[in-house]
DRENDO-1510 file (C-alpha; in Angstrom, 1 decimal, always signed):
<recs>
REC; n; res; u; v; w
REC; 1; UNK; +0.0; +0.0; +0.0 .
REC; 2; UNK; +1.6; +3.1; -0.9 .
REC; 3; UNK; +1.9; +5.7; +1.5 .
REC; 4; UNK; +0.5; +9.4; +0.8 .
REC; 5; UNK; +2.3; +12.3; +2.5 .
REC; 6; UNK; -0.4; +14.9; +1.3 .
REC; 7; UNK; -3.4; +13.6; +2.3 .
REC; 8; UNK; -1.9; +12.0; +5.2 .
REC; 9; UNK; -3.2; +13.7; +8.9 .
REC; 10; UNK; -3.1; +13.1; +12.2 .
REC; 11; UNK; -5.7; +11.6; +14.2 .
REC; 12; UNK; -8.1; +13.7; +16.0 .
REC; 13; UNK; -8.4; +12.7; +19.7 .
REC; 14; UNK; -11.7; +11.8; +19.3 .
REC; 15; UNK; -10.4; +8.9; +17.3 .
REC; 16; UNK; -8.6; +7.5; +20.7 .
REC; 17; UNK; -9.5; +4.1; +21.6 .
REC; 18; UNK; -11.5; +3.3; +24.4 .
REC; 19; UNK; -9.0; +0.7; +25.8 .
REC; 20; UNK; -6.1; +0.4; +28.1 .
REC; 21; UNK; -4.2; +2.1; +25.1 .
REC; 22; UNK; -6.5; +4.7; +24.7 .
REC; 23; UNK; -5.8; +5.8; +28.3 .
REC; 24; UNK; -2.4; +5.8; +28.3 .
REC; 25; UNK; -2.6; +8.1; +25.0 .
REC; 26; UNK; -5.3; +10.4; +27.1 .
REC; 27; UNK; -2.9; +10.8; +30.1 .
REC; 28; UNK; +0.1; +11.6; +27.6 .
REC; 29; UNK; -1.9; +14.5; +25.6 .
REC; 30; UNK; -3.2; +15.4; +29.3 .
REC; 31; UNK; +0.8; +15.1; +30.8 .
REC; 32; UNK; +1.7; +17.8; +27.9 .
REC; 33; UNK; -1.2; +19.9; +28.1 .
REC; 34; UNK; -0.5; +20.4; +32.2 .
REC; 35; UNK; +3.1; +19.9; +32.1 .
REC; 36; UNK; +3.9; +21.6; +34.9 .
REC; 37; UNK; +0.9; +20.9; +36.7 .
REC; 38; UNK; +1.5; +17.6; +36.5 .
REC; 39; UNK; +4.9; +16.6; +36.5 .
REC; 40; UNK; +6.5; +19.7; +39.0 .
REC; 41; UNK; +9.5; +18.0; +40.2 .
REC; 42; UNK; +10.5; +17.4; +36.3 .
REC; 43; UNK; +8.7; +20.7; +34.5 .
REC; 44; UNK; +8.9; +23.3; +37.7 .
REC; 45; UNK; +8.8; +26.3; +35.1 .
REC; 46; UNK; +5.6; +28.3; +34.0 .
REC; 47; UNK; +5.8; +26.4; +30.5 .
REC; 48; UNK; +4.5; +23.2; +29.4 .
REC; 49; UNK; +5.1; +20.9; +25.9 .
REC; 50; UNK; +1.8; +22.7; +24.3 .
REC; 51; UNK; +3.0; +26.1; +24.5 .
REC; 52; UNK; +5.3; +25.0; +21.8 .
REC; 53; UNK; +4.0; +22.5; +20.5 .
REC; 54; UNK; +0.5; +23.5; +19.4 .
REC; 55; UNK; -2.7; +22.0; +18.8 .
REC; 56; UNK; -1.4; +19.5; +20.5 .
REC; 57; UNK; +1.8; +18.9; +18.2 .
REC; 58; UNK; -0.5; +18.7; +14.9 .
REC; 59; UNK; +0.7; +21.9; +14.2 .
REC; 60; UNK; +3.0; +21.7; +11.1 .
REC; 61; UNK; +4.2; +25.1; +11.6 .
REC; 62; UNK; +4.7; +25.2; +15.4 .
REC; 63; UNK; +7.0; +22.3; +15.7 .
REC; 64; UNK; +4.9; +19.5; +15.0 .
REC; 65; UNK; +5.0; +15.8; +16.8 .
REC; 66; UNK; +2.9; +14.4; +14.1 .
REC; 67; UNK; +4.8; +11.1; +12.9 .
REC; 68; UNK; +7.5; +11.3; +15.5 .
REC; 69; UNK; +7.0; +8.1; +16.4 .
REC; 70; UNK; +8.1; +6.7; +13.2 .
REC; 71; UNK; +11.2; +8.7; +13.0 .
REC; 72; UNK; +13.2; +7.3; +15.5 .
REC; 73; UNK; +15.8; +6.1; +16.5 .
REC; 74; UNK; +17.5; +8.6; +14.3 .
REC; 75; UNK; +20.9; +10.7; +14.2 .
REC; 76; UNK; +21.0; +14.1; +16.1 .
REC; 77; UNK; +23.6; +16.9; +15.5 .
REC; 78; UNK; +23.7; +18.5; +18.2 .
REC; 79; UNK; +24.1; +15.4; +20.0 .
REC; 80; UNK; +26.6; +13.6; +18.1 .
REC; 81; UNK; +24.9; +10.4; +18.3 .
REC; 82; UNK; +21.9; +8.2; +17.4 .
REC; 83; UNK; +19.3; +8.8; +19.8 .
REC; 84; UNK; +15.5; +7.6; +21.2 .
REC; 85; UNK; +12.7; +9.0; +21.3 .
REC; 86; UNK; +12.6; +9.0; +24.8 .
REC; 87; UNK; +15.9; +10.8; +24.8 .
REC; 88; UNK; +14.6; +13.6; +22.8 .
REC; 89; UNK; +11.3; +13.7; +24.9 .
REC; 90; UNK; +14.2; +13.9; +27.7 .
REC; 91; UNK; +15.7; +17.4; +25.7 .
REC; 92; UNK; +12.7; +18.8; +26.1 .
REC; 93; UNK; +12.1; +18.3; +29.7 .
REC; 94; UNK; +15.8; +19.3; +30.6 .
REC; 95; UNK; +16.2; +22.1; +27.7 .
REC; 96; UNK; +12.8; +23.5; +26.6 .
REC; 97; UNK; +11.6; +22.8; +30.0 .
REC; 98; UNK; +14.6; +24.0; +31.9 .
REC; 99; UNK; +13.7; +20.8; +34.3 .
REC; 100; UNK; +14.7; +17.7; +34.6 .
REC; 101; UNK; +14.9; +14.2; +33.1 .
REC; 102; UNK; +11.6; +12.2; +33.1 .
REC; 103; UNK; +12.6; +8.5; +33.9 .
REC; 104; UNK; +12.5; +6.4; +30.7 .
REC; 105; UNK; +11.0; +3.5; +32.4 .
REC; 106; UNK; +8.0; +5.6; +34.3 .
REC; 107; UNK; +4.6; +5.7; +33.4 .
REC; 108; UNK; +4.1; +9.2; +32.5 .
REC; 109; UNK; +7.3; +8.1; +29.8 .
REC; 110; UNK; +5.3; +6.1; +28.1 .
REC; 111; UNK; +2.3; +7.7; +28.4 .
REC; 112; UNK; +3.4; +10.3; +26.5 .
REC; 113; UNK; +4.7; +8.2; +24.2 .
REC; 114; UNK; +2.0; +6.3; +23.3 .
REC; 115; UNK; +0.3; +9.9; +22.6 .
REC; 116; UNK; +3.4; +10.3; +20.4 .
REC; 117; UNK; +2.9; +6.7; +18.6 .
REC; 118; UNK; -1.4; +7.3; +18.3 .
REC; 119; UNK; -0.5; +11.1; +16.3 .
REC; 120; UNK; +1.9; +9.2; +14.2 .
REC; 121; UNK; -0.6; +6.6; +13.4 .
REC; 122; UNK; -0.1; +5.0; +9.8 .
REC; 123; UNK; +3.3; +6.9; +8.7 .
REC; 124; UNK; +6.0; +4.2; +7.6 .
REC; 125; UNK; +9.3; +4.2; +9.4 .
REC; 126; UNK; +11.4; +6.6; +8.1 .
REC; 127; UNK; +9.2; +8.9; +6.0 .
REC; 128; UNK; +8.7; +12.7; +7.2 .
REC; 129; UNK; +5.3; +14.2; +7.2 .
REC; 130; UNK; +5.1; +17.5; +6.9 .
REC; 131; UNK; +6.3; +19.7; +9.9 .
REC; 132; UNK; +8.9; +16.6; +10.3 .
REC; 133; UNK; +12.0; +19.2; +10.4 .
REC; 134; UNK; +10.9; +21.7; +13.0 .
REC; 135; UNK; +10.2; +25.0; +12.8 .
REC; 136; UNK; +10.0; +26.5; +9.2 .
REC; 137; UNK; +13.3; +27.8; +8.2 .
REC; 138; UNK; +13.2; +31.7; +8.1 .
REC; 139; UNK; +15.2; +34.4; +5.6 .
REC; 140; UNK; +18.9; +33.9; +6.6 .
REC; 141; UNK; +19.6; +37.6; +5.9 .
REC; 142; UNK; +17.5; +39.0; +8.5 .
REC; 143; UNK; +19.2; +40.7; +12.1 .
REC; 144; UNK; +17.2; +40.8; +14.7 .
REC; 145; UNK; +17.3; +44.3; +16.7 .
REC; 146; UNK; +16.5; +44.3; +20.3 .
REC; 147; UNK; +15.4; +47.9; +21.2 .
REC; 148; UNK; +12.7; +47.7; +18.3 .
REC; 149; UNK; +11.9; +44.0; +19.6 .
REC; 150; UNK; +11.5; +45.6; +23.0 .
REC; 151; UNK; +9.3; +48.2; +21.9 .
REC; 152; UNK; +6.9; +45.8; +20.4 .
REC; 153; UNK; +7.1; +43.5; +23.0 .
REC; 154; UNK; +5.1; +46.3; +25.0 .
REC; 155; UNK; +2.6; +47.0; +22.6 .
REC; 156; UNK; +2.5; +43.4; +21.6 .
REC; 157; UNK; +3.1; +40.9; +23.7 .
REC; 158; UNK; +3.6; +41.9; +26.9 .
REC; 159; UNK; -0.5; +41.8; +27.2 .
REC; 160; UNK; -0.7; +37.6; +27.6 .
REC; 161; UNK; +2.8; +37.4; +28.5 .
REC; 162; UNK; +3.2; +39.9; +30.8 .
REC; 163; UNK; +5.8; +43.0; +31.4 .
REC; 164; UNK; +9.1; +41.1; +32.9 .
REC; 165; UNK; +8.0; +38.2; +30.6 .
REC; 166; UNK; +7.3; +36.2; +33.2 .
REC; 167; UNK; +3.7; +34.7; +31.7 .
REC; 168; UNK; +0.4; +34.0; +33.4 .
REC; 169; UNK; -1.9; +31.3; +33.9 .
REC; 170; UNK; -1.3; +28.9; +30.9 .
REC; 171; UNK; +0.7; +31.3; +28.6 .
REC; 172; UNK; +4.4; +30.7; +29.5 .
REC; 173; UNK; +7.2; +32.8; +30.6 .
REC; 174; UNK; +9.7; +34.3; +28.0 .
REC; 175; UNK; +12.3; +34.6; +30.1 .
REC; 176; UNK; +13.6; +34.4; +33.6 .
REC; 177; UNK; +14.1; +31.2; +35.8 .
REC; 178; UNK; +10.6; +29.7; +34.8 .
REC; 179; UNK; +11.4; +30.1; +30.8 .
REC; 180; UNK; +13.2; +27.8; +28.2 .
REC; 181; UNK; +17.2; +27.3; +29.0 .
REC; 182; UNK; +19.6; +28.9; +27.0 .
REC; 183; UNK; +20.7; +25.4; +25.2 .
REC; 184; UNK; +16.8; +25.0; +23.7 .
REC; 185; UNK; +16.3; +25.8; +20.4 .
REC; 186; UNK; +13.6; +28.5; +21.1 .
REC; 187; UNK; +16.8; +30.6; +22.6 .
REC; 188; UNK; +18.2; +31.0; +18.6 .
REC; 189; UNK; +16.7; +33.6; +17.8 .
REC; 190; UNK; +15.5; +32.4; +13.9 .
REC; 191; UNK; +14.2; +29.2; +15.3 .
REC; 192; UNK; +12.2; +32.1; +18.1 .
REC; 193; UNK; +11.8; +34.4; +15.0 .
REC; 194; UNK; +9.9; +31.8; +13.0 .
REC; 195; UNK; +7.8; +30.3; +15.4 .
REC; 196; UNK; +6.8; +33.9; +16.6 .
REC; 197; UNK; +6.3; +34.8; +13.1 .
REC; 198; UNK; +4.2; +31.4; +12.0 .
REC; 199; UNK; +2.3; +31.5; +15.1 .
REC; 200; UNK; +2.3; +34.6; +17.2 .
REC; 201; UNK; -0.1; +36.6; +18.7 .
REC; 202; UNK; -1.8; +33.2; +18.7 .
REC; 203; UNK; -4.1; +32.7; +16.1 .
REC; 204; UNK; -3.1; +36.1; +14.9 .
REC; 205; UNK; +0.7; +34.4; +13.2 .
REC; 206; UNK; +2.1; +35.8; +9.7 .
REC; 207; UNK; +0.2; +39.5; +10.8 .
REC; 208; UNK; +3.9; +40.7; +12.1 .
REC; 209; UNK; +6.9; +41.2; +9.4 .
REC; 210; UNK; +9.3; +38.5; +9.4 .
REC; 211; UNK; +11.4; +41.6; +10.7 .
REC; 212; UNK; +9.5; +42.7; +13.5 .
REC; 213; UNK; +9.3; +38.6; +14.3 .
REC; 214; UNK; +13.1; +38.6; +14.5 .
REC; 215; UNK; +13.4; +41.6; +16.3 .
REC; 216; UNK; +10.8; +40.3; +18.8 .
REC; 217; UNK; +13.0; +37.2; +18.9 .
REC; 218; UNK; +16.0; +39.0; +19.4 .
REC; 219; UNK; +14.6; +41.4; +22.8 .
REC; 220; UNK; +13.3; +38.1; +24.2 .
REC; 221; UNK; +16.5; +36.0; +23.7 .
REC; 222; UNK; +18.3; +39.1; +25.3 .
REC; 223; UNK; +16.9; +38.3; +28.8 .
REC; 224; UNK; +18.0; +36.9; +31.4 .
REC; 225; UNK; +17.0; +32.3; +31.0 .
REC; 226; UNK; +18.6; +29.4; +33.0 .
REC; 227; UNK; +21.3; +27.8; +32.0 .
REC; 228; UNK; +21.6; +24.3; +30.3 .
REC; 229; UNK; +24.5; +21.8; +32.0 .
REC; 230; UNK; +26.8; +20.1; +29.4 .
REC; 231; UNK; +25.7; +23.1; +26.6 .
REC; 232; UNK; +30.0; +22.9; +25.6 .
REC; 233; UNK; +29.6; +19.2; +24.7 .
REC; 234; UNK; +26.9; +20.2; +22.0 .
REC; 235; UNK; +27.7; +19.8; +18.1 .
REC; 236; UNK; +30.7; +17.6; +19.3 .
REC; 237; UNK; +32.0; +16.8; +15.3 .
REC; 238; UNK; +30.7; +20.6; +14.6 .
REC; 239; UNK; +28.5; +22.6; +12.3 .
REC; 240; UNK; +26.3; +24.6; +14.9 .
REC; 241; UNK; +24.1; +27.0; +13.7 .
REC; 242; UNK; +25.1; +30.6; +13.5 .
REC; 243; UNK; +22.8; +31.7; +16.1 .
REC; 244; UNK; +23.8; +29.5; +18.8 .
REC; 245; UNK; +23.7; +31.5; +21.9 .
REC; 246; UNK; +26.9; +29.7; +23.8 .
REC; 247; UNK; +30.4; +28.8; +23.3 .
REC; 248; UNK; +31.2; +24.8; +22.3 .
REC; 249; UNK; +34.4; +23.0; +22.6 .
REC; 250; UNK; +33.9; +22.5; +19.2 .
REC; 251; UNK; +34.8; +25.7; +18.3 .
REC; 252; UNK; +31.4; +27.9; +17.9 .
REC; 253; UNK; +31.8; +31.2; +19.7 .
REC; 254; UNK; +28.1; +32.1; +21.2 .
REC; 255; UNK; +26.1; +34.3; +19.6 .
REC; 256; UNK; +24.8; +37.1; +21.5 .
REC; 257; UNK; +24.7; +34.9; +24.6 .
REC; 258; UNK; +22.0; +36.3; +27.5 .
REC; 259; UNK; +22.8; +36.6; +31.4 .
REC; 260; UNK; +22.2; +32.9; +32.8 .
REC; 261; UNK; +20.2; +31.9; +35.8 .
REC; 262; UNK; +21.8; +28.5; +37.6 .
REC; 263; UNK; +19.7; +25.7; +37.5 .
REC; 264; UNK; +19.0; +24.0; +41.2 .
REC; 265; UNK; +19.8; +20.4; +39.8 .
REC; 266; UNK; +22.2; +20.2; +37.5 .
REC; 267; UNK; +23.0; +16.8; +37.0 .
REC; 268; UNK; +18.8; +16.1; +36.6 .
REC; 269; UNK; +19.0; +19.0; +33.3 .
REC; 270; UNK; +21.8; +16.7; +31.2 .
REC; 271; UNK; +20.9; +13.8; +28.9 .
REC; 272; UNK; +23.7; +11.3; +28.8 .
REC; 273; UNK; +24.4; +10.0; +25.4 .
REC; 274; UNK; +23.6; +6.4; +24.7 .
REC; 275; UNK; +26.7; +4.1; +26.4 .
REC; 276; UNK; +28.1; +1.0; +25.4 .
REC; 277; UNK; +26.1; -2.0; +27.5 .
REC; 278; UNK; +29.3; -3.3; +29.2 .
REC; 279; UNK; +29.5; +0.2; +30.8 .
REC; 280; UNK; +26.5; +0.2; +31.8 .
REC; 281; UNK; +26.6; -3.3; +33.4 .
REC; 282; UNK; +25.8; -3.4; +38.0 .
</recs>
């Protein structure tokens, strides 16, 4: 049966099973819905998986989940290595999150991961659906310019996400000790620029220039964000992107690198790379 990538689309939850499965899937949507709610000692920010991930990662433009499941294990840059999913579920929790590692083994683990597996329902290992990259690459020739980003942050922004950035409610802080670290990818500011641009005000997106979007990106990125243990190691064989916001021992120089906020449990924010077995042997 041949696969077809453009009429292929995720499930709709009310397509969840009424099963055993089917609540496992439930509690995964509901884990990333109330991230922080839910899992405190792991997410303790004001920011959960949603925020980013929209419409419950069907979004193709606001760095969708949709087919996930079928892409992985798979070979990460920044890593320097093959990784799992769970490990990349892990980056969020310890980078986007600015928490810490969620136990691969635990139930909320693979709860979310069967949520993962039911959106990526019928996509053949391997294949990307659309969305399947990230966020939508934006104009390389653009500079981002914080006083004008921080001028339309007020008039903007600041409304939902309040004057020190600092969110309310369900919308998430930008910045401060509750935001995204430093070493996620919502601290460059053109992967910020795009998803702001795509997406933002919500379900206002593409009404700002792709200017002002970097220029929004650029004041927010300025701010002060926790940092992100083992950032160095990133890119090991190198080729980091431009915009990278910290120095690597690979050789990138940071890229207009904000004032960092320590993290209260540093070994619980790094991801260990996958280790040979006899290492790993009791």
């Amino acid at each position: 049966m041949t696969f077809d990538v453009n009429s292929w689309r995720p499930p709709a939850d009310s397509e969840i099973p009424n099963d055993t499965l089917g609540s496992s899937i439930r509690r995964g949507i509901a884990l990333m819905t109330h991230t922080t709610d839910s899992l405190p000692a792991f997410a303790p920010g004001r920011i959960n998986c949603t925020n980013c991930h929209l419409e419950g990662g069907r979004n193709a433009e606001a760095g969708s989940l949709a087919g996930s499941h079928a892409r992985f294990p798979k070979y990460m840059e920044r890593t320097g290595a093959v990784i799992a999913l769970s490990d990349r579920i892990n980056y969020c929790f310890t980078r986007s999150l600015a928490g810490n590692m969620l136990p691969a083994g635990s139930r909320e683990m693979e709860d979310i991961m069967a949520y993962l597996a039911f959106i990526s329902r019928g996509v053949p290992v391997g294949m990307k659906v659309p969305g399947a990259d990230g966020l939508i690459k934006m104009p390389g020739d653009l500079v981002g310019d914080t006083t004008r980003g921080k001028a339309l942050f007020v008039t903007t922004c600041a409304t939902c996400h309040g004057a020190q950035g600092e969110g309310q409610g369900i919308i998430p802080a930008l910045w401060g000790a509750r935001s995204y670290s430093v070493g996620a990818s919502m601290a460059r500011v053109e992967r910020a620029a795009s998803f702001i641009w795509h997406n933002m005000p919500l379900g206002r997106g593409k009404t700002l220039t792709k200017q002002q979007a970097f220029d929004v990106a650029a004041y927010i990125n300025s701010r002060p964000r926790p940092d992100s243990p083992g950032k160095q190691d990133d890119w090991p064989f190198g080729g980091a992107p431009k915009d990278v916001p910290y120095n690597t021992k690979s050789g990138h120089l940071a890229y207009r690198a904000p004032p960092l906020l320590p993290r209260a449990n540093a070994r619980g924010a790094v991801v260990p790379k996958p280790q040979r077995a006899a290492s790993l042997r009791r």
